[in-house]
C-alpha positions, 0 to 999 in steps of 0.5 A: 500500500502506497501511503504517500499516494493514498494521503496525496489523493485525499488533499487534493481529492479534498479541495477538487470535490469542494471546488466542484461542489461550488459550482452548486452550492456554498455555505454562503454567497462570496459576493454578498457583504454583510459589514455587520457581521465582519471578522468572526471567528469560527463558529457553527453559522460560518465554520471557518469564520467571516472576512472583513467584508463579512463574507464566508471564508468557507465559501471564499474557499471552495470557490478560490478552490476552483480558480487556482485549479483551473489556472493551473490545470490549463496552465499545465496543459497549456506546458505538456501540450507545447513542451512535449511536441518541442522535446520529441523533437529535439530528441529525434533531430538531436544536434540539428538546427532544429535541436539547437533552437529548441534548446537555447529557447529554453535556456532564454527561458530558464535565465528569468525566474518564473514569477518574474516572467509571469508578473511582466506579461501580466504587467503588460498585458493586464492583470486576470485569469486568463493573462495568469494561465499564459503567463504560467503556461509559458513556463511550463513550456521549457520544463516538458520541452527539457524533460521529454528531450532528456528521457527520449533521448536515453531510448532512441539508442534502445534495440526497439528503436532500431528494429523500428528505423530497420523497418522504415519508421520516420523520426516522428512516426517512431517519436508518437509510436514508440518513445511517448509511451514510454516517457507517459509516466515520467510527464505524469509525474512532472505534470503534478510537480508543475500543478503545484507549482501552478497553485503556488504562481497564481496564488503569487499573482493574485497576492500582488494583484495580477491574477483572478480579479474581483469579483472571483474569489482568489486565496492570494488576494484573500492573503493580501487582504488580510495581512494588515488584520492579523492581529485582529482575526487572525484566521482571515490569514491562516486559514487561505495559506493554510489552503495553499500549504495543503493544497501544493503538499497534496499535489506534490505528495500524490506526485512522489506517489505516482512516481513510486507506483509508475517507476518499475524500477522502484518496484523492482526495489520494493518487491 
């Protein structure tokens, strides 16, 4: 039994089914403000309490939920489905112009740490969701584009590989029918590292005011809102990061799980 999967699954099989269930129902309406009833604490009318506009923090969660996951989850599709082409190709024209390309263009890429690039095309572009996932996307690019180049390389001198050239299978042909399949495992496990990695940039983002906007409800706005009522209610800060914290360990712990599950040679250590 596979604990570190098990555990990985229910954090984040736990914030999934509450940004689901916001698309139905909430605790509460996140854009309904009730002054009146700003700053409570935990209680049984709001079980995690309300923010300093009155609203459900419960509510403002689920919901924010649903946002850092669509952000990252497109974000990672936007990496996987640019960056493995690019890396499949590098790998088959290795030492070509066409691998050249590819390479430095990841290089340029990798020369800027990734929230600085996300802030700038933001800040260029306009803060909001959609201009978040293209930022982070890019990102994502070079990071599938490297990881697939590395694995696909170490099979193209496999015995397999020239059975299938012998047979008169194109670079790509070989590329889609052969070494895909067997980098899948490694991509999946990479494409849960970058998911956490995309809750982390949005949070960052909203927190500076460049990712969702209101009205939607974001855990880094609702951290930057409240960092100046720490002291006052604590929880309106505590709860959205410990969101956050939750969120990215069971991601990644359900990444170090599939990586154990799918890896055949640590199977073979295991057994």
């Amino acid at each position: 039994m596979n604990r570190t999967l098990i555990l990985g699954g229910m954090l984040t099989g736990l914030f999934v089914l509450g940004a689901v269930l916001s698309f139905f129902w909430t605790p509460g309406d996140v854009q309904a403000m009730n002054i009146a009833g700003r700053l409570k604490p935990p209680s049984a009318d709001h079980f995690l309490g309300t923010d300093h506009f009155g609203r459900d923090i419960l509510s403002m969660i689920m919901v924010g939920a649903r946002t850092s996951i669509a952000v990252a989850l497109v974000a990672v599709g936007i990496g996987m489905g640019l960056g493995v082409p690019l890396g499949l190709a590098a790998a088959a024209w290795r030492g070509g112009w066409l691998d050249e390309i590819i390479s430095r263009m990841n290089d340029l890429i990798f020369a800027f740490p990734s929230l600085v690039i996300a802030i700038l095309i933001t800040a260029v572009f306009g803060a909001g969701a959609i201009n978040a996932i293209i930022a982070i996307g890019i990102f994502n690019i070079p990071v599938f584009a490297r990881l697939t180049r590395g694995a696909a390389l170490s099979y193209w001198s496999r015995e397999f590989i020239l059975a299938a050239r012998v047979a008169g299978k194109g670079r790509a042909r070989i590329s889609v029918e052969h070494i895909l399949p067997n980098v899948t495992n490694l991509l999946i496990v990479q494409g849960t590292i970058q998911f956490s990695l995309g809750i982390l940039a949005e949070a960052g983002l909203s927190y500076v005011g460049l990712g969702a906007q209101p009205p939607i409800p974001s855990w880094g706005r609702m951290l930057a809102d409240a960092q100046t009522m720490v002291a006052l209610a604590p929880h309106v800060a505590i709860i959205p990061g410990l969101a956050i914290v939750l969120m990215v360990l069971g991601l990644n712990l359900l990444g170090d799980g599939l990586r154990d599950l799918l890896d055949p040679r640590l199977r073979v250590i295991r057994t």
